[in-house]
N, C-alpha and C positions, 0 to 999 in steps of 0.2 A: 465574302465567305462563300464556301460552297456547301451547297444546301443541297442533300440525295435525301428521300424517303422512303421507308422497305413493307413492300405492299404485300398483303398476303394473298399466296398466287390458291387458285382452286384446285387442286390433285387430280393429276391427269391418271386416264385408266392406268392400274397397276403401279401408282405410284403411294408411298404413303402421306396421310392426311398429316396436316401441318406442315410441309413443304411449301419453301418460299421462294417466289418470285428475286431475279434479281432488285438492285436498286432503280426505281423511275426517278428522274430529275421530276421536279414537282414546284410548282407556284404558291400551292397552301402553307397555311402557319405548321404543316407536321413535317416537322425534318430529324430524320437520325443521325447526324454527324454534320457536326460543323465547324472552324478553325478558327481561331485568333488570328491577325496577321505574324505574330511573332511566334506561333506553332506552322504556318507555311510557308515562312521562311527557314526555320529550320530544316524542314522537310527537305524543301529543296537544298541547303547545303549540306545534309547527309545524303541526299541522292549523289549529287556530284561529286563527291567524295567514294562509295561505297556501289553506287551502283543502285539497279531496283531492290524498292523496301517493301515491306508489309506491319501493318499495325495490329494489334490482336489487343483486345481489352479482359485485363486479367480476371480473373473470378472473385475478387476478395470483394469489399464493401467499404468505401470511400476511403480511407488512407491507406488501407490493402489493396487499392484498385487502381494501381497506374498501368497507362498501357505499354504495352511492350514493342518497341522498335527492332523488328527482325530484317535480316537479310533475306529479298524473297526467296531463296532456294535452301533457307537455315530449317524455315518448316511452311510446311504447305497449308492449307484449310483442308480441315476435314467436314464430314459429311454433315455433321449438327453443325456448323458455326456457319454466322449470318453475316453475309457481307452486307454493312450498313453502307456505305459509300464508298467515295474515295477522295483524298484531299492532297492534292497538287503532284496526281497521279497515282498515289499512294492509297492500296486498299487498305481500308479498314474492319473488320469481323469482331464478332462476338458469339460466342456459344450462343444456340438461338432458346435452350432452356434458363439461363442466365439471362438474357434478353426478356425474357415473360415474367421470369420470376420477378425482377426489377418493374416491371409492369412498363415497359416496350418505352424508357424513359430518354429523353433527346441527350445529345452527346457534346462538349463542346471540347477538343483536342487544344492543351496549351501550353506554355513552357514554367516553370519556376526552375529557380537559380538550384545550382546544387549537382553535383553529376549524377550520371541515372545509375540506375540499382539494377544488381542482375547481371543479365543476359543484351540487357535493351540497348539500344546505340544512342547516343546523345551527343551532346558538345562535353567538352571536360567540365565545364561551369554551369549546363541545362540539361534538364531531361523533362520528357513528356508528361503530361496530367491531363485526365479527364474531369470535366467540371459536369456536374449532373443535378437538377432538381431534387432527384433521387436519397441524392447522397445530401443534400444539403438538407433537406426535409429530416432525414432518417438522424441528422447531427444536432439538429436544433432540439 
């Protein structure tokens, strides 16, 4: 798996307060984003297919919450969304007031059967899901 961490950077003059550092590749037990082999697999065969992607983790709370598989020039990041890593090339972001509100909870990107909903890119028979503490805590 790959393991990026999203560190909170200090506000340089004239910048405002809460602004984030890119992701640091990191050795500690704190990681924001990380895959299944069977979510970067995928990845990689809708890259080759489609070209460069981007991940974006929707706003809803655990069954409302899959992430959205875009083409990267379909939408860009904007200024509030946090790039938590990237997995097998492929950024990953989340609005960074959705990020806190969730209380800065780790990410695991993975497939179930079923084709994806939406807008998102997928296989005919999988699409993406996020697994979270978060979401598991808040279901129990």
């Amino acid at each position: 798996m790959i393991a990026l961490s999203l560190t909170r950077s200090t506000p340089e003059a004239g910048a405002a307060a809460g602004t984030y550092a890119r992701p640091m590749r990191t050795t500690d037990d704190r990681t924001a984003i990380t895959a299944t082999p069977q979510a970067t697999d995928m990845l990689r065969r809708l890259v080759l297919k489609h070209g460069p992607l981007v991940l974006f983790q929707s706003g809803g709370c655990c069954d409302g919450s899959l992430p959205l598989c875009l083409l990267e020039d379909d939408l860009a990041p904007g200024p509030g969304d946090v790039l938590l890593g990237e997995i097998a090339g492929v950024p990953f972001y989340i609005d960074a007031d959705q990020y806190h509100r969730w209380s800065e909870p780790e990410f695991v990107l993975d497939v179930a059967s079923g084709a994806p909903e939406g807008f998102s890119l997928g296989l005919s028979d999988a699409h993406f899901v996020t697994l979270s503490p978060f979401c598991h805590s808040k279901a129990a």
